[in-house]
C-alpha positions as CSV (number, residue, x, y, z in Angstrom):
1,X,-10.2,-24.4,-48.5
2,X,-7.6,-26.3,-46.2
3,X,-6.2,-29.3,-46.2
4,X,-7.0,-32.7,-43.5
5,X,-5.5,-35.7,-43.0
6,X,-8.4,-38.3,-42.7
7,X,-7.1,-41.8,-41.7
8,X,-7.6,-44.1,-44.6
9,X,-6.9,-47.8,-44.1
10,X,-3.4,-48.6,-43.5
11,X,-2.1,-44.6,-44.9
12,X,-3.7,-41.4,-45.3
13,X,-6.3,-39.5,-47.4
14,X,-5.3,-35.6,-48.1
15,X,-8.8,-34.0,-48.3
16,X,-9.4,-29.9,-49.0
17,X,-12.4,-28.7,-46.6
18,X,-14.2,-25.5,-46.3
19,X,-12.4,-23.0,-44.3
20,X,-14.6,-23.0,-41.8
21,X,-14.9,-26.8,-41.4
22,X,-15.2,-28.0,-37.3
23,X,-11.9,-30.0,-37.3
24,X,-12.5,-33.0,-34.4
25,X,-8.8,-34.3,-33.0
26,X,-9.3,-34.7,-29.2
27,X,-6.3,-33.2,-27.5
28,X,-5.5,-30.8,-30.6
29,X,-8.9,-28.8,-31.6
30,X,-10.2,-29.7,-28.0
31,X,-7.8,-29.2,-25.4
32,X,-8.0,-32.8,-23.0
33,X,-8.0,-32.3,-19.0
34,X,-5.0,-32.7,-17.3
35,X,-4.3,-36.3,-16.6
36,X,-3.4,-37.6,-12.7
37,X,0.3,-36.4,-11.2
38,X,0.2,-39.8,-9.6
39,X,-2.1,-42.4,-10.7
40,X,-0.9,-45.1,-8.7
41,X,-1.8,-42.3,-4.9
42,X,-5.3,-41.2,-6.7
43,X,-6.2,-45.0,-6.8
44,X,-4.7,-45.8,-3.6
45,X,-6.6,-43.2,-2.2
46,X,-10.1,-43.7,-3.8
47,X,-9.8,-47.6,-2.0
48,X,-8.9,-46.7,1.2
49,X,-11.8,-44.0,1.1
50,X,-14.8,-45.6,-1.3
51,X,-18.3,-44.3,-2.2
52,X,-21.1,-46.0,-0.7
53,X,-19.3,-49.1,1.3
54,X,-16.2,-49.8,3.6
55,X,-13.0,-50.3,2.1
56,X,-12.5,-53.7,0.6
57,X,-10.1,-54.8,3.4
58,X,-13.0,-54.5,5.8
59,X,-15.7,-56.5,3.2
60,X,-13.8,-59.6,3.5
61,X,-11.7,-62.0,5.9
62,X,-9.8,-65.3,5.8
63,X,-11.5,-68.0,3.8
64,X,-13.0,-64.9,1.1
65,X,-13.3,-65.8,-2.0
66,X,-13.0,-62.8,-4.4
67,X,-13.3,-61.8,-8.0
68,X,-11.4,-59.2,-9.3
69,X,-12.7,-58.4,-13.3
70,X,-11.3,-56.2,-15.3
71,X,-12.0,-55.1,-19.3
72,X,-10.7,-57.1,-22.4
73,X,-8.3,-55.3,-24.8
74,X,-10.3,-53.3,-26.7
75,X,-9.6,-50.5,-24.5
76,X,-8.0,-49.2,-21.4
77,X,-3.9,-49.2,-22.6
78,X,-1.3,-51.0,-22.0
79,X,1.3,-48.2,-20.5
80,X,3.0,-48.9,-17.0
81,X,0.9,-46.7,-15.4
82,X,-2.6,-47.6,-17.4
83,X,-5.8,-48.6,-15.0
84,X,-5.7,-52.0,-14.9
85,X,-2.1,-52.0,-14.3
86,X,-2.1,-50.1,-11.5
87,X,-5.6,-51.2,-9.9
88,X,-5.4,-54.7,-9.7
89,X,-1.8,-54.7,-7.5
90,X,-3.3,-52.3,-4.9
91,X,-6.8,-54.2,-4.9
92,X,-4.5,-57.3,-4.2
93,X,-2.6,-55.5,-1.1
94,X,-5.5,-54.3,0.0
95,X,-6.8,-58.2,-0.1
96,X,-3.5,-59.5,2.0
97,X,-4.3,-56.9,4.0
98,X,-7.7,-58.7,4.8
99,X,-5.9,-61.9,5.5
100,X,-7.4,-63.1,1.9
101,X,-5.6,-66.1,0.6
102,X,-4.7,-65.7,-2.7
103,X,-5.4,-69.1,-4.0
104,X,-9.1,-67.7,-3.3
105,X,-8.9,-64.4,-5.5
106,X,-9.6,-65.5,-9.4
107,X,-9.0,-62.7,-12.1
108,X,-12.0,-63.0,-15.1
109,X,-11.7,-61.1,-17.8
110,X,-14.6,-59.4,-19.5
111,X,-14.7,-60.2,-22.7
112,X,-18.7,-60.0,-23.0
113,X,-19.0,-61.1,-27.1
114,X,-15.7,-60.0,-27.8
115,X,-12.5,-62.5,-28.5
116,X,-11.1,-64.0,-26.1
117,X,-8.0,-62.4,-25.1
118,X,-4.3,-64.8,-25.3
119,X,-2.2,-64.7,-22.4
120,X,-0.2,-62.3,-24.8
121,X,-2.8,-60.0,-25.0
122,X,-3.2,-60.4,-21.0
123,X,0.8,-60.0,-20.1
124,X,0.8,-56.8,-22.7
125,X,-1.6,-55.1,-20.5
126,X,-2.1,-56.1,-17.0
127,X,1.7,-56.5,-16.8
128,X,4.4,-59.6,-16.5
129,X,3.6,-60.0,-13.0
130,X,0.5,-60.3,-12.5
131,X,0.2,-62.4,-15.5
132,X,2.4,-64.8,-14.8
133,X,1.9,-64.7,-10.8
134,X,-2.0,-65.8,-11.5
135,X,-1.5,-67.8,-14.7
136,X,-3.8,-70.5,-15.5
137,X,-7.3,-71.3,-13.8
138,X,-6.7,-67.9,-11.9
139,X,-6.4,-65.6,-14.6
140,X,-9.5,-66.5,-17.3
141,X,-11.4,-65.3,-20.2
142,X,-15.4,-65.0,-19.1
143,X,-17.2,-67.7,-21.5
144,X,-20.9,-67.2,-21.7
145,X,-21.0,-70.0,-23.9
146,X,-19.9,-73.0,-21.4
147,X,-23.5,-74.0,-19.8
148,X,-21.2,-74.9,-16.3
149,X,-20.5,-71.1,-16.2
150,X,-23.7,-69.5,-17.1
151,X,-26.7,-69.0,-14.3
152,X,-30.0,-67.7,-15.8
153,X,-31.4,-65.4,-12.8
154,X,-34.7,-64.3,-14.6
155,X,-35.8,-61.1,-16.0
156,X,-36.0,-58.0,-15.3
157,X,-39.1,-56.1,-14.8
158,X,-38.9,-54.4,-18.5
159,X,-38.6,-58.9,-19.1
160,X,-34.7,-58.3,-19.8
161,X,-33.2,-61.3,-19.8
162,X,-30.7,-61.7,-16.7
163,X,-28.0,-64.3,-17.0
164,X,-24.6,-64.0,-15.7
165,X,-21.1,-65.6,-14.6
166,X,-21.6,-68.5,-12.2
167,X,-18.2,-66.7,-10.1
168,X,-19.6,-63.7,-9.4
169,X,-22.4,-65.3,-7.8
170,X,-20.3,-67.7,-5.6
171,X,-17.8,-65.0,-4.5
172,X,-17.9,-63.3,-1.2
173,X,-17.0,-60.4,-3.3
174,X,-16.8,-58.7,-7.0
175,X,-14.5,-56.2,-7.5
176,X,-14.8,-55.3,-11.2
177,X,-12.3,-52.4,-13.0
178,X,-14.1,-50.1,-15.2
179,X,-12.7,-46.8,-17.9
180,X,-15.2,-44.1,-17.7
181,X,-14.9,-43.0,-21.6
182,X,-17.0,-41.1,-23.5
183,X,-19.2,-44.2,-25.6
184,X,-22.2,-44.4,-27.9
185,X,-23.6,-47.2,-26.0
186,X,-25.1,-45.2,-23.0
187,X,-23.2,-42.2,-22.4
188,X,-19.9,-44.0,-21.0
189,X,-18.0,-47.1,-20.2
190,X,-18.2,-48.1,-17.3
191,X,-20.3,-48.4,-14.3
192,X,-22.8,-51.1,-14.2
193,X,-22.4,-51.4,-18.4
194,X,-19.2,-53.3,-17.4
195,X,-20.6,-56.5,-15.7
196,X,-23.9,-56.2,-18.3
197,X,-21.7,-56.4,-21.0
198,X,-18.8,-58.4,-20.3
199,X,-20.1,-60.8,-17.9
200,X,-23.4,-62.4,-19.2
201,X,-24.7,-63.9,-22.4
202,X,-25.6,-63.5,-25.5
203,X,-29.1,-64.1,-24.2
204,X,-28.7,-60.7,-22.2
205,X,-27.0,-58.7,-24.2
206,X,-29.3,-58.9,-26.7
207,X,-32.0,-57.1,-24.9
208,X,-30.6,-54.1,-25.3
209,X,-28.2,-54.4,-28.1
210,X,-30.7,-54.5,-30.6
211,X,-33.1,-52.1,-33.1
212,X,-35.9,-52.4,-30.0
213,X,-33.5,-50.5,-27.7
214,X,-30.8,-48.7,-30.3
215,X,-33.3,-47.4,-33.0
216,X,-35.4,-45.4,-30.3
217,X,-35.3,-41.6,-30.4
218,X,-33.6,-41.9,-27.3
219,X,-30.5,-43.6,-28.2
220,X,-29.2,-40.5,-30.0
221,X,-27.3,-39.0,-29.3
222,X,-25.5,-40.7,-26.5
223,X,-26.7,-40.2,-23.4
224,X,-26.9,-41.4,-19.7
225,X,-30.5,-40.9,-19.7
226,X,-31.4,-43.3,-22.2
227,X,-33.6,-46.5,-22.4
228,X,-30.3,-48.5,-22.8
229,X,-28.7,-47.1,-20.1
230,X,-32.0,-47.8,-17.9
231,X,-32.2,-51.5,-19.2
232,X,-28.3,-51.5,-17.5
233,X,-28.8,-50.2,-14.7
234,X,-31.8,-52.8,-13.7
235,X,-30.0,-55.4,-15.0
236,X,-26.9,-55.1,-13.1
237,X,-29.7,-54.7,-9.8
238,X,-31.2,-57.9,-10.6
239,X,-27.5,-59.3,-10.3
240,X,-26.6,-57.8,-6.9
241,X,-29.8,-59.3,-5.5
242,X,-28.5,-62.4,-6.3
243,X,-25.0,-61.9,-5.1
244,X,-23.2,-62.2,-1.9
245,X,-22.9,-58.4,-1.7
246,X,-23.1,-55.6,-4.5
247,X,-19.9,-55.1,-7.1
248,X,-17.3,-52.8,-5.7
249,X,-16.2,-50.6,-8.6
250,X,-12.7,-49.1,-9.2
251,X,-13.4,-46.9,-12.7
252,X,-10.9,-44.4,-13.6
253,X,-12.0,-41.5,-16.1
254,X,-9.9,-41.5,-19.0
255,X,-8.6,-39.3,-21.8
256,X,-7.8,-39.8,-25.6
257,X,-4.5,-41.3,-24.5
258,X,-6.1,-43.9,-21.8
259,X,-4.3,-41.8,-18.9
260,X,-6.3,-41.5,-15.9
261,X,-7.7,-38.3,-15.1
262,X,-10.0,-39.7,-12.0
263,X,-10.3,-42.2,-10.1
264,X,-13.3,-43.6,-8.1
265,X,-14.2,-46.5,-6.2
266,X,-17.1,-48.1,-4.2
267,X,-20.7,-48.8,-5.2
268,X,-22.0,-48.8,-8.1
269,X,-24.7,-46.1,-8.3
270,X,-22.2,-43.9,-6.4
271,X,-19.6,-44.5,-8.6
272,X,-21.3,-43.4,-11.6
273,X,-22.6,-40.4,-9.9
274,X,-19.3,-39.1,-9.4
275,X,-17.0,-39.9,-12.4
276,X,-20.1,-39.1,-15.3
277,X,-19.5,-35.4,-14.8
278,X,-15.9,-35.9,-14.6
279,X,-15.5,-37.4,-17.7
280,X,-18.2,-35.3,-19.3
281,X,-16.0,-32.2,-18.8
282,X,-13.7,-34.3,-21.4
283,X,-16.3,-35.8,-23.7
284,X,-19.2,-33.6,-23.8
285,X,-18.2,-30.5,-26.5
286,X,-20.3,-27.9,-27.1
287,X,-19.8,-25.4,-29.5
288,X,-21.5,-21.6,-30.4
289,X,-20.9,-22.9,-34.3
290,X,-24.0,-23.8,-36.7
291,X,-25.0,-27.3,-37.4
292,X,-23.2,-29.6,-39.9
293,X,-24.9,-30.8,-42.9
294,X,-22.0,-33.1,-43.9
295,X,-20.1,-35.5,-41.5
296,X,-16.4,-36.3,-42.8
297,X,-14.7,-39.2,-41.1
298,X,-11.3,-40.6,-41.9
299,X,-11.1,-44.7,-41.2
300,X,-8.4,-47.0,-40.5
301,X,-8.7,-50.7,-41.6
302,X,-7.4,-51.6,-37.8
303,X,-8.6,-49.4,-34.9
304,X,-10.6,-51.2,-31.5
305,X,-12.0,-53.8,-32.1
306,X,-9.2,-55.3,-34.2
307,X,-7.6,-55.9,-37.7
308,X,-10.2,-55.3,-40.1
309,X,-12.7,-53.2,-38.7
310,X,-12.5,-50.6,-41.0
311,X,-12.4,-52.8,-44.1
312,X,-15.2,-55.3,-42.9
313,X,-18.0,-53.7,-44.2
314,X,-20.9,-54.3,-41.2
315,X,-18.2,-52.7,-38.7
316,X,-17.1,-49.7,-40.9
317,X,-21.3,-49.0,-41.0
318,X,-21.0,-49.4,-37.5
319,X,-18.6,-46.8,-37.0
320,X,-20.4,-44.5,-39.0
321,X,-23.3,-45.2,-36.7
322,X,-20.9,-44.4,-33.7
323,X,-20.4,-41.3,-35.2
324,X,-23.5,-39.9,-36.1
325,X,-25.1,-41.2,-32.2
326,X,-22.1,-39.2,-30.7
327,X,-22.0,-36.0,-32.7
328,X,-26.3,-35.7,-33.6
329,X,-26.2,-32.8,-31.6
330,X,-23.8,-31.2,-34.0
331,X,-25.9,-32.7,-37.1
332,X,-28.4,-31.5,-38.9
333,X,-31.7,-33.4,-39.3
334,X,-30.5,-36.2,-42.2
335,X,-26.8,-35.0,-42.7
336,X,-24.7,-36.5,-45.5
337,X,-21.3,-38.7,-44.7
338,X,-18.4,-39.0,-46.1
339,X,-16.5,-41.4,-44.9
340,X,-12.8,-42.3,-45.9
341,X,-12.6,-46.2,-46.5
342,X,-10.6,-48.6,-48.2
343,X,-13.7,-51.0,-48.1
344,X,-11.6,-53.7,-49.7
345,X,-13.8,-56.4,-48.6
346,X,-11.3,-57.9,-46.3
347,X,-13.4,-59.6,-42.9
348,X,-10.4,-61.1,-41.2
349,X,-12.2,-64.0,-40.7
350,X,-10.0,-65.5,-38.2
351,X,-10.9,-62.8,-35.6
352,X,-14.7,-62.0,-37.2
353,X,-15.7,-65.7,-38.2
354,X,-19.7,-65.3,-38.7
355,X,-19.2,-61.4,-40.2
356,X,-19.1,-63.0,-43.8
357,X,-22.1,-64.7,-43.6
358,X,-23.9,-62.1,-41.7
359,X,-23.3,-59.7,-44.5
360,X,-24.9,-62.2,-47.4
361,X,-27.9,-62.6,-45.2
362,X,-28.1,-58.8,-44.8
363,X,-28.4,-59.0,-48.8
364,X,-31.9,-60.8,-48.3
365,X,-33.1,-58.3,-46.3
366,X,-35.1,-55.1,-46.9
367,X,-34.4,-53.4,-43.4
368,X,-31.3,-54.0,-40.7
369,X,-34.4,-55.0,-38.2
370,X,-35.5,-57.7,-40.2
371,X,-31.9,-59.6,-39.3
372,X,-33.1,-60.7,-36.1
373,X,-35.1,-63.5,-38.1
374,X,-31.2,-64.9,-38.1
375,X,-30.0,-64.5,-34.7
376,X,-31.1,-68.3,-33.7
377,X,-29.6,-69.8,-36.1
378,X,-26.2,-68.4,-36.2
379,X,-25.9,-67.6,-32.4
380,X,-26.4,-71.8,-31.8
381,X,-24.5,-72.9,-35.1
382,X,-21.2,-74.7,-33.4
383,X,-19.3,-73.9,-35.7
384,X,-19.4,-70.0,-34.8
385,X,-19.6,-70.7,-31.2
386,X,-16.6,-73.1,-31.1
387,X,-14.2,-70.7,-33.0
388,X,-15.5,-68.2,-30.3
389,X,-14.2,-70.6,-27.6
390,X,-11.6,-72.1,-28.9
391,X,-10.0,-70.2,-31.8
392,X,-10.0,-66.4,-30.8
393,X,-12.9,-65.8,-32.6
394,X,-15.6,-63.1,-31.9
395,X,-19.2,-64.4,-31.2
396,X,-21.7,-64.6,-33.6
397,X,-24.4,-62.6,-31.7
398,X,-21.3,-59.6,-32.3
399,X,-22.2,-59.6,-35.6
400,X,-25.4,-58.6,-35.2
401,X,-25.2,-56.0,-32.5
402,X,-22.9,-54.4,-35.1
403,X,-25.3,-54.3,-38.1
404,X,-27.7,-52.8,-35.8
405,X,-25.5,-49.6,-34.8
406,X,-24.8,-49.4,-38.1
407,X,-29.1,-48.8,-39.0
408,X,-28.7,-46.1,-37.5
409,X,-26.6,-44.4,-39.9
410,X,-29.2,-46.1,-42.7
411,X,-31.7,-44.6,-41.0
412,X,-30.5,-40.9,-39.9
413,X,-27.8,-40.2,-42.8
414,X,-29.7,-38.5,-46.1
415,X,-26.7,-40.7,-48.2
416,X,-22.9,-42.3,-46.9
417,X,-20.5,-42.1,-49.4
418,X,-17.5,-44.8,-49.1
419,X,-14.6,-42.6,-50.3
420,X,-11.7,-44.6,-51.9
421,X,-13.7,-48.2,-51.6
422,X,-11.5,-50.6,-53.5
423,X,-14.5,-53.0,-53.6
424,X,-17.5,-50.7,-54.7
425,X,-20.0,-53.6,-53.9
426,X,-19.0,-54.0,-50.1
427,X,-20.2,-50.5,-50.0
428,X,-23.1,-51.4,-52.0
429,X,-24.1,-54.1,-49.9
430,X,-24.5,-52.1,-46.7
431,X,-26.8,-49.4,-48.2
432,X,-23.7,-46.6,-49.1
433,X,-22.6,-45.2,-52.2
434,X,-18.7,-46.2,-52.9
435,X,-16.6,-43.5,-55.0
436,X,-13.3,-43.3,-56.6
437,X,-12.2,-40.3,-54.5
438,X,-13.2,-37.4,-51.8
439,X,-13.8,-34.6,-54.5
440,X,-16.2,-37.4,-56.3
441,X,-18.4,-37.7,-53.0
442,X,-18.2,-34.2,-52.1
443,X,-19.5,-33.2,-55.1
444,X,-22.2,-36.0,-54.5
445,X,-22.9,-34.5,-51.2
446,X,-23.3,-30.9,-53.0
447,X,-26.0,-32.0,-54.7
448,X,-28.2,-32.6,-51.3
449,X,-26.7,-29.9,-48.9
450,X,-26.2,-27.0,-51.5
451,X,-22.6,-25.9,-52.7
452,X,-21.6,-23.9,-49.5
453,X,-21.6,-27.3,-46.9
454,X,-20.9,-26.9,-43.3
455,X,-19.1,-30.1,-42.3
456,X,-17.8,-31.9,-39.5
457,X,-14.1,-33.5,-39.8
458,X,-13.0,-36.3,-37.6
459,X,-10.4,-37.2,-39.4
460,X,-8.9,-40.3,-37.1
461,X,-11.7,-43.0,-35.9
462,X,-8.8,-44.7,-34.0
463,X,-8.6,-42.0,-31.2
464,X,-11.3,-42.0,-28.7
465,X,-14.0,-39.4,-29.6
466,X,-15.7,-36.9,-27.9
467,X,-19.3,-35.9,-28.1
468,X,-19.5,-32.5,-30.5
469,X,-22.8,-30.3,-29.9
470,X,-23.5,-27.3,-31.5
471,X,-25.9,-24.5,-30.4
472,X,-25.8,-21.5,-33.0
């Protein structure tokens, strides 16, 4: 046996493991790609030469008006020389350039469903300058619940509902910032996933954040190829045929520690055609090793999308769906999980206001599916939707899309045991099996997989993942 540090809540879990147990720490048992000499040149270089379009200095002219969006906090870093950082000060010089007056260039960020971010958050990671140089009606949070905002452009021809910020439509052009990562939504971040997602509605992103898109066979493991990533793709085309002219994408390809290892700009399509492989050469794992009958993850109680995530229950079932959708091609058929939580029941309802109440309905139901029957309600109740505005708070629809990632773990694991849950009944009440300790739910797992498992360790949810396959 050896011994693993799995994260566990706010310390550590020391687990023993099977000698020949596939350890998981990007950057230590998989060695990461060499990040960029000179981030700041590779993305001064990828604007002055981008894929599919002129330069943005030749797009517009005096009297432009320009959009510049860039991701929320949930990922991307906050270092001097992180994306946005460094992006958004050259796509500026290459707008004075233009003659653009900056009074015309407005700075939205895309929060999608997530909280909206303080000017804090904004000043930790875009930088003092630019946060205070475009402070106030310049430098905004998307809301896709203010009706002024919001422009319903249709469906697509799958009937995808198509609804999107009112700016991006009105400017004479959209620059949006994008992190190529490895993801379980689609393949990767980025792309056209980061207007879809962080500029629309709830409306939208339901269509294909939900069991009729993320419980097909096609949605694991993650993949480019998918239904979801189609439903994208169309989505953001039915945008650009309403716009001005197409987004003009600056994505950077990042590793575990959010440095830039690429950096691409132009059109879309384009864009993704050349940073996918890129960042697949850092995601995408595969492994001469048989497949793993028991998946082990180790959980903090704060990791991306905020304090709490890995003591709420419906996002620490999401995570285990994350995990099973980006490593099923090192799975067997129905594994068993173990996952490290302190499941203590905490929500942190200031950040995660209609998560509590999510959860009770879940209690009513037989199947994750049959939540939809709830979306309505919740998604319109104001008091959700005004603590989402105007309190920091996440959406309601969040909730959901949550609880259906985590299905996929109901539906694909053989059993999840909740290893170290303080509050057995959380676990309970998310279709897992809480124990008092590792040893307890490995002997559990035993019991299903035979006494000689073959498991795979990640022992620290808080790092980006890669995407483990295994072809023994």
């Amino acid at each position: 046996m050896k011994r693993v540090r799995l994260e566990y809540g706010d310390s550590w879990m020391d687990v023993d493991v099977p000698e020949n147990a596939l350890i998981a720490r990007p950057g230590e048992d998989f060695p990461e790609p060499e990040p960029l000499e000179d981030p700041v040149e590779a993305t001064r270089n990828a604007l002055s030469e981008p894929l599919g379009c002129p330069p943005i200095r030749e797009l517009v002219g005096p009297g432009s008006k320009v959009v510049i969006a860039f991701p929320d906090r949930v990922k991307g870093g906050a270092h001097t020389t992180a994306h946005r950082r460094v992006s958004i000060p050259l796509i500026l010089e290459e707008l004075a350039e233009a003659s653009v007056d900056e009074r015309d260039i407005r700075l939205i960020c895309a929060i999608g469903l997530h909280r909206k971010n303080t000017y804090e958050e904004f000043e930790s990671y875009l930088g003092p300058r630019i946060a205070t140089r475009f402070r106030g009606e310049k430098l905004v949070n998307h809301d896709p619940e203010d009706p002024r905002e919001i422009v319903r452009l249709g469906e697509t021809d799958r009937g995808d509902v198509v609804e999107i910020n009112r700016a991006i439509l009105e400017a004479d052009l959209v620059v949006t910032l994008g992190h190529t990562l490895g993801n379980p939504y689609g393949g990767y971040s980025g792309g056209y996933k980061m207007p879809c997602t962080g500029l629309t509605s709830w409306r939208s992103i339901r269509c294909h954040h939900t069991p009729k898109t993320m419980h097909r066979e096609d949605f694991t493991p993650a993949s480019t190829r998918s239904h979801f990533r189609h439903q994208l793709t169309e989505i953001g085309r039915k945008i650009e045929e309403n716009m001005k002219a197409p987004f003009f994408m600056v994505d950077a390809v990042l590793d575990g520690r959010s440095r830039q290892i690429a950096v691409f700009a132009g059109r879309a399509e384009e864009v993704e055609k050349a940073s996918w492989p890129v960042a697949g050469r850092r995601t995408e794992v595969t492994l001469e090793k048989e497949k793993a009958d028991v998946l082990v993850l180790g959980m903090p109680r704060s990791f991306h999308y905020g304090p709490g995530m890995g003591s709420n229950p419906i996002l620490m079932l999401q995570a285990i769906g994350s995990s099973i959708v980006r490593n099923a091609d090192a799975l067997i058929p129905n594994p068993v999980v173990i996952c490290a939580s302190v499941c203590d029941g905490w929500f942190n309802d200031e950040w995660f206001p209609s998560y509590r109440e999510t959860y009770e309905l879940f209690q009513r139901c037989a199947t994750v599916d049959e939540m939809q029957k709830y979306e309505e309600d919740l998604c319109m109740r104001e008091e959700y939707i005004s603590r989402f505005r105007h309190a920091y708070g996440y959406h309601p629809y969040h909730a959901f899309s949550m609880l259906y990632m985590g299905g996929i773990a109901l539906e694909r694991a053989r059993a999840i045991y909740i290893a170290g849950a303080e509050e057995p009944e959380c676990a309970r009440g998310v279709g897992c099996i809480p124990t008092r300790t590792f040893e307890e739910a490995l002997r559990y797992a035993t019991r299903h997989v035979g006494k000689a498992p073959r498991m795979l360790v990640i022992p620290e949810l808080s790092k980006p993942q890669v995407h483990v396959s295994s072809r023994a």
